[in-house]
C-alpha positions in Angstrom: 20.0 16.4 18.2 17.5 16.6 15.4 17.6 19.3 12.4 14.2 20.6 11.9 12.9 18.6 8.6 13.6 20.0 5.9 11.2 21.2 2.9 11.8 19.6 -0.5 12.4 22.1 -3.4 9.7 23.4 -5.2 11.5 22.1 -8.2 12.9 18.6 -8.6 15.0 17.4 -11.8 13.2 14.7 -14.1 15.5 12.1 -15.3 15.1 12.0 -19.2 17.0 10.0 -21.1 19.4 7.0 -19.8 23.2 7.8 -19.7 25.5 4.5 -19.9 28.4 4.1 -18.0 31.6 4.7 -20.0 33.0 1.8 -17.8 30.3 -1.2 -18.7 30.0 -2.9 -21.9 26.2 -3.6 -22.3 25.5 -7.5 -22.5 25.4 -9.5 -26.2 21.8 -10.9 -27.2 22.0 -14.6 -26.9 23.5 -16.0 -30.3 21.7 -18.3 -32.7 17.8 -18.7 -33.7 15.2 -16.9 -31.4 13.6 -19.4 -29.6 9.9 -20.1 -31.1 6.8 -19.3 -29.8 4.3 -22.2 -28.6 1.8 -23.4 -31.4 -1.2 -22.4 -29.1 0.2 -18.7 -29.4 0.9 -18.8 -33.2 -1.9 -21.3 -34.4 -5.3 -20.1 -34.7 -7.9 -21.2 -32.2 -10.4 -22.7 -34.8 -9.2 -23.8 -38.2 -10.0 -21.0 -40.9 -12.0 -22.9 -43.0 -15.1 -23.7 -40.5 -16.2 -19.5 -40.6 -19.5 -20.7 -38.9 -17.8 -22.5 -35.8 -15.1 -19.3 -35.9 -18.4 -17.2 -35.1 -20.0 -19.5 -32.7 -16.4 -19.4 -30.9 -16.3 -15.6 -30.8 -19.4 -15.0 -29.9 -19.5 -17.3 -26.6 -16.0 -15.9 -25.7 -17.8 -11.8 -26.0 -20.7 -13.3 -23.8 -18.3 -14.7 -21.2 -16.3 -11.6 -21.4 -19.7 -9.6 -20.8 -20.7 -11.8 -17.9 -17.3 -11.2 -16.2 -17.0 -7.5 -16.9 -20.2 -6.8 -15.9 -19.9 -8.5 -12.1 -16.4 -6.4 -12.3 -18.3 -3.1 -12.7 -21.2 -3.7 -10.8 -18.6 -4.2 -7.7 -16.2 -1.3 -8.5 -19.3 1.0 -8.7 -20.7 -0.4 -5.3 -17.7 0.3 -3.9 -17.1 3.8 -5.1 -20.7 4.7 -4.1 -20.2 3.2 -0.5 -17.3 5.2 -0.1 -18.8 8.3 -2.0 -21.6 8.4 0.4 -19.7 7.8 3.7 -18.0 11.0 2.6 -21.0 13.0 1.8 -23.1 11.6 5.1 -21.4 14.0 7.4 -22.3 17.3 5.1 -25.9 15.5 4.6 -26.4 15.5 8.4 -25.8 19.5 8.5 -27.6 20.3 5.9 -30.9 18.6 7.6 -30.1 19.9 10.5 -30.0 23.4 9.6 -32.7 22.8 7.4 -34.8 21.5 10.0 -33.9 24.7 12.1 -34.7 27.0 9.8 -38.4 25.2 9.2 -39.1 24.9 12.7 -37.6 28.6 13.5 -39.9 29.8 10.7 -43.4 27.6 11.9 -42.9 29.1 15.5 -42.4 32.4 14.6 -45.6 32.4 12.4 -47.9 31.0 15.2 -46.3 33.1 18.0 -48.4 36.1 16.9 -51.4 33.5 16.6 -51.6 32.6 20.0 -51.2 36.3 21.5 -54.2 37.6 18.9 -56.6 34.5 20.2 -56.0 33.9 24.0 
């Protein structure tokens, strides 16, 4: 047999903080010297001393950055418009409907008494 489901409370507990075990001894950092990073993460990409080749460097990398970013965006926006207007089409359709109505209600309505004043 099978409870009828039952509805969550309308207030749940939020864990806060972390509460060790009394029972676990929390693990040792590895000892000796911290392992050291790659030169191509510590070392500059272009020697300081050429600032003009620094610049040139920078400046291609924004434009390539630019380039990217801007594809990104245009596709994310497409996207988010496609699915914008799928959602609005529905309500659109209505809307022109009743629209439509109402005009057509309106244009017979005004040349009913036209056609009975000149038979």
């Amino acid at each position: 047999m099978s409870a009828a489901p039952r509805t969550p409370p309308r207030f749940v507990p939020t864990l806060t903080e972390v509460v060790p075990d009394p029972g676990v001894v929390p693990p040792r950092p590895p000892a000796g010297p911290a392992p050291a990073l790659e030169p191509s993460v510590t070392a500059p990409l272009v020697p300081a001393a050429d600032p003009v080749l620094e610049e040139l460097l920078v400046h291609r990398i924004i434009q390539r950055v630019d380039v990217i970013l801007e594809e990104r965006l245009r596709e994310a926006i497409a996207t988010v418009i496609q699915e914008q207007t799928r959602s609005i089409v529905p309500r659109l359709r209505e809307e022109v409907e009743s629209v439509v109505r109402q005009a057509v209600c309106e244009a017979v309505a005004e040349e009913l008494p036209v056609e009975r004043r000149h038979p």
